[in-house]
N, C-alpha and C positions, 0 to 999 in steps of 0.2 A: 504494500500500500504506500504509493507516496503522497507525502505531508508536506506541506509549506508552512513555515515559521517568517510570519513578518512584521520589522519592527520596523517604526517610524519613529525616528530621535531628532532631537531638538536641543543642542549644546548640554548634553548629558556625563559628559565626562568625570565629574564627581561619584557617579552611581553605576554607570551603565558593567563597568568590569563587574562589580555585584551581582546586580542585572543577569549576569550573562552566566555566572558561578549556578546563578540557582537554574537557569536552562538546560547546562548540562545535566545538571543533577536527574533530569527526567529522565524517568526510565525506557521510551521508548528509542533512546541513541543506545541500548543495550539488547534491545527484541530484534532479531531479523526480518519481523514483520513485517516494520518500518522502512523506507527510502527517504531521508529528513531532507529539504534544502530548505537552508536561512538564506532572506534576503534582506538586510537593512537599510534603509535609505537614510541617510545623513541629510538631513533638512535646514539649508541654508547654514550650520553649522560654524562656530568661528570660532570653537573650541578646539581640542582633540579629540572628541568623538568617535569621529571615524578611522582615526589611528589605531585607540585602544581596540576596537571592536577587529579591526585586522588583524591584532594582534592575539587577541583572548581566541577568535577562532580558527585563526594559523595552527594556536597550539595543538587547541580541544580536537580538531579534526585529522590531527595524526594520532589519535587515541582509538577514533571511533572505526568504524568499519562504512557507518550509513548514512555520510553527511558532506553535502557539495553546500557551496557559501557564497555569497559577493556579497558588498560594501558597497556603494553605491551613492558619491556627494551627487548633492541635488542643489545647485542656487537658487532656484525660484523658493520664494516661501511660504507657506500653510503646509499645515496636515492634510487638506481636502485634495489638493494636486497630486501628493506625495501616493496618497492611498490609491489614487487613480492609475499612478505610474505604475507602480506595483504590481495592483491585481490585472492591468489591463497590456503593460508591458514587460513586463519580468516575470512572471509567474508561468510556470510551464503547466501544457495543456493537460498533463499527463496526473497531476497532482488531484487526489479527489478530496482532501480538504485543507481549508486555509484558517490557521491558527494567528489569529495578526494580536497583537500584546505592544502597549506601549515600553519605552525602554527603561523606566526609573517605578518597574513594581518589583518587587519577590515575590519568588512561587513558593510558595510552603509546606507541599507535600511535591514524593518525584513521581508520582503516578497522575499529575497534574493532568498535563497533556491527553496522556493517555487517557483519565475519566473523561473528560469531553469527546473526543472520537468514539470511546466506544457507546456514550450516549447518544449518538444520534444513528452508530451503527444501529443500534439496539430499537430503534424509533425512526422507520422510514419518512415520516409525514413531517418530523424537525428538521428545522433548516439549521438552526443556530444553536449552540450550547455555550454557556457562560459555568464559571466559579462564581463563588462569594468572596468581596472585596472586600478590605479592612482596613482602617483607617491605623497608620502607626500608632495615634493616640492610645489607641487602644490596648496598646501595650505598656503604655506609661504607670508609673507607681502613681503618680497625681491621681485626684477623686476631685479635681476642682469643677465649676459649675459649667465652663465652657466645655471640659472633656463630658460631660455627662449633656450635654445639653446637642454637643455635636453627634456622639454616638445612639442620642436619644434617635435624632431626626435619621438616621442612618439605617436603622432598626425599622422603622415604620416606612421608607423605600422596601426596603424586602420583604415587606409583608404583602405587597403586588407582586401579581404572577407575570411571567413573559419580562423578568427585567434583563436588561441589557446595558452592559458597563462596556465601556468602548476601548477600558484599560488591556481588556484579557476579553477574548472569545475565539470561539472555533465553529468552522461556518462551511455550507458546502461547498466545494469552489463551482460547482457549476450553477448553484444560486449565484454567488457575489460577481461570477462574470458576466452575470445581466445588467448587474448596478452598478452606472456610472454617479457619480456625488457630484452637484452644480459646488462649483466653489464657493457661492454665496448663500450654501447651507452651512453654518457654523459648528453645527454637532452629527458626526457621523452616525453617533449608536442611535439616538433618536431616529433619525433618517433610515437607518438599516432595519432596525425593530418595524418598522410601520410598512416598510416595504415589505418584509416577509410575512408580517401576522395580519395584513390586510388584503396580501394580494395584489399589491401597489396601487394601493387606495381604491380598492373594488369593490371591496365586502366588507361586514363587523369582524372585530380584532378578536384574533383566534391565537390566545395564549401560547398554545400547549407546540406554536412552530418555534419556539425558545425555553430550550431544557435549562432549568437552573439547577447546576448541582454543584451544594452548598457542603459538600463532605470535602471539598480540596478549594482551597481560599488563595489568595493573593496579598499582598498588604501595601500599601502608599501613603503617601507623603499626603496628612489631610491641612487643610488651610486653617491657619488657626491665626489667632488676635481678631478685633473687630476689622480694621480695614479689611486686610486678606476675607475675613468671611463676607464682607459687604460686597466687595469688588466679583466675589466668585457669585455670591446672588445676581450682580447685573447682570455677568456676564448668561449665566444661564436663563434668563428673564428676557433678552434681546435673544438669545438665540433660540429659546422655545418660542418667541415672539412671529422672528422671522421663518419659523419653521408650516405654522402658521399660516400667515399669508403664502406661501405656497402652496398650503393646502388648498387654498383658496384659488391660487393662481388656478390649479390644477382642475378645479371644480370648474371653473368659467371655459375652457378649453373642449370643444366639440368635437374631437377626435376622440370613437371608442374606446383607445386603448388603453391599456392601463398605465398609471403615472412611472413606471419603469421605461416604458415602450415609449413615452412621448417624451420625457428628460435624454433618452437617448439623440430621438432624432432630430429634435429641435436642439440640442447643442451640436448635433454633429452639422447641423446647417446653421448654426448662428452662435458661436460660443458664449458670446455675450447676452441671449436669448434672456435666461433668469433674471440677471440685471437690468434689461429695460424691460422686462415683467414688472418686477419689483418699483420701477420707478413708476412707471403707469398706474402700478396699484396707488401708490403710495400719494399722488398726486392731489392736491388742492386737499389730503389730510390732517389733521394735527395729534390724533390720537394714535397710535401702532401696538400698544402692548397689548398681547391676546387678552382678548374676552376672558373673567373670570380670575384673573393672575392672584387677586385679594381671597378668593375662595380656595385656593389650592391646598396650605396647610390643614384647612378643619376638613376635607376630604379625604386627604391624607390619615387625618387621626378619625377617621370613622371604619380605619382597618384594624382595630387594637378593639382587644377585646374592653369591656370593664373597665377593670384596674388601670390596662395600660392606658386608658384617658384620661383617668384620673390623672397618674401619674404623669401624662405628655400635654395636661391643659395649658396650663403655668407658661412652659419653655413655647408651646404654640402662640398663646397671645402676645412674648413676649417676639418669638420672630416674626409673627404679623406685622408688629410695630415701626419694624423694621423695613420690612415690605415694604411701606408705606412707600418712603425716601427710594428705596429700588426702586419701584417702578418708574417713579418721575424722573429718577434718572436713567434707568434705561431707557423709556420713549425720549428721553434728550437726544442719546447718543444714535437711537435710530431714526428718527429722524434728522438728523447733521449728520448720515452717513460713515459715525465713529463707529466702525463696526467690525473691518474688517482685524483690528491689532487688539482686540480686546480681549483675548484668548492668552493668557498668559502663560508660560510654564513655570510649575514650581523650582525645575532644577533640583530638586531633591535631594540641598547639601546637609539636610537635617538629617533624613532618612539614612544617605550615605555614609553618615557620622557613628552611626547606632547599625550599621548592616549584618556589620560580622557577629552583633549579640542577636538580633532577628533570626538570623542564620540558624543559630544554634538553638534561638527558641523553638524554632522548625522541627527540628531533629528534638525535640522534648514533646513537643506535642504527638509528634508522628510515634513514639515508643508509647506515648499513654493514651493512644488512640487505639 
């Protein structure tokens, strides 16, 4: 069976050799099963990056028996272009699923990979399978209010079915080579999820095309202090925003076919197509932020049982509050077109600080598991 393993980095060089430790560790560079190739694209990069990755799997692949590699600098910059290049130029035909992982998580069991493959072996009608992500925080000795209030709202995301984190998943390659991403969609996994569990916006959303399996986890770098949490709100608030009016775009468009089939052919004749979408839409408007944006956490806390309302009332009204100031400033920034750099990486020099004791938490949990 051959695998693709693809990562999209972004001046990661603090973390990424970590990064890279816990990839080997998977057990499928040990099965004959498997045919692995890694492809990384180094994304505008002005770090060393792409040096160390040259080098971490120069070594690894004189170890392995089942493993072809490139490195791969890219100037232009976004993730949206990067993912394109990849799935649409790099990846060979021959691979039947595509594992794409950003480059500054750890895997924390080495059967990772492996449990995702074979859940969708196991489940012809899935498209996609994900891990459960974990915020480093969550390893901290601290009990302070922000760590509890961040892993609070963390908790009641995974209590929805069909999630989809865009850090780690594994996907069919012959779904993903239908889906090309406009680059003025700002979040792939939103984008990807909606494509497969709707049919490319055909039908009502059908879970069960994204397996969550929450028995092998990942861990990242979570935002923490008030800015950093404020700034990741906007950001996510303009980009479910303009996710959004594509929907909508899509909806006004008289062409049967589904929103896969029509993002295809309308960029492949006008690349610029979404952009003066989006401007037409947007035209003699004042308001952008999707319908609803102020209702989203007490829907959220209507997936907890009891207790856990009780318990998540408090930390809700208090990130409503919050909300508030988001949203105006995210319809600022979408409307003034601040949009496209507002996507920041953390660089995960905290993470990479504390990797080698994560490391070793891994191997504790994996023996008492």
């Amino acid at each position: 069976m051959n695998i693709l393993i693809g990562m999209l980095i972004h001046n990661e060089e603090a973390i990424i050799a970590k990064t890279l430790k816990t990839v080997f560790q998977q057990n499928i560079f040990r099965s004959y099963k498997y045919q692995v190739e890694i492809i990384i694209i180094a994304n505008a990069c002005s770090d060393n990056s792409s040096a160390i990755c040259e080098r971490e799997l120069e070594k690894f692949s004189r170890k392995v028996h089942n493993l072809e590699y490139k490195v791969i600098d890219k100037d232009e910059p976004g993730k949206i272009p990067a993912w394109n290049d990849l799935i649409h130029k790099y990846s060979s035909p021959q691979e039947s699923y595509i594992i794409m992982m950003d480059g500054d998580i750890l895997l924390q069991q080495k059967n990772n990979f492996e449990t995702l493959i074979q859940s969708l072996e196991n489940n012809p009608q899935a498209l996609i399978s994900t891990d459960l992500p974990i915020k480093d925080i969550h390893f901290s000795k601290s009990n302070n209010f922000l760590k509890r209030f961040s892993l609070g709202f963390s908790k009641i995301t995974q209590k929805g079915a069909g999630q989809l984190c865009g850090q780690l998943y594994c996907a069919r390659a012959s779904f993903l080579r239908k889906i090309f991403i406009p680059k003025e969609i700002l979040v792939d996994d939103t984008y990807l999820k909606f494509m497969a569990c709707t049919n490319g916006l055909t039908s009502a959303v059908d879970n069960s095309k994204i397996i969550n399996n929450y028995s092998v986890s990942h861990v990242f770098e979570a935002y923490t202090g008030p800015r950093n949490y404020f700034n990741n709100q906007v950001r996510q608030t303009v980009a479910f925003s303009m996710w959004r009016m594509f929907k909508e775009i899509i909806k006004q468009n008289k062409s049967k076919a589904n929103a896969i089939q029509i993002v295809r052919t309308a960029i492949t004749n006008n690349p610029d197509w979404l952009k003066q979408e989006f401007d037409k839409h947007m035209k003699g408007k004042r308001w952008f932020v999707f319908k609803g944006a102020l209702n989203v956490r007490f829907k959220r806390l209507s997936r907890l049982n009891t207790m856990g309302k009780i318990k998540m009332f408090i930390p809700t009204c208090a990130a409503w509050l919050i909300d508030l100031p988001v949203i105006f400033v995210s319809n600022s920034k979408i409307k003034n077109s601040h949009i496209q750099n507002i996507w920041k990486d953390t660089h995960s020099t905290k993470m990479a600080s504390e990797a080698d004791s994560l490391i070793q938490l891994k191997t504790k949990i994996e023996k008492a598991s």
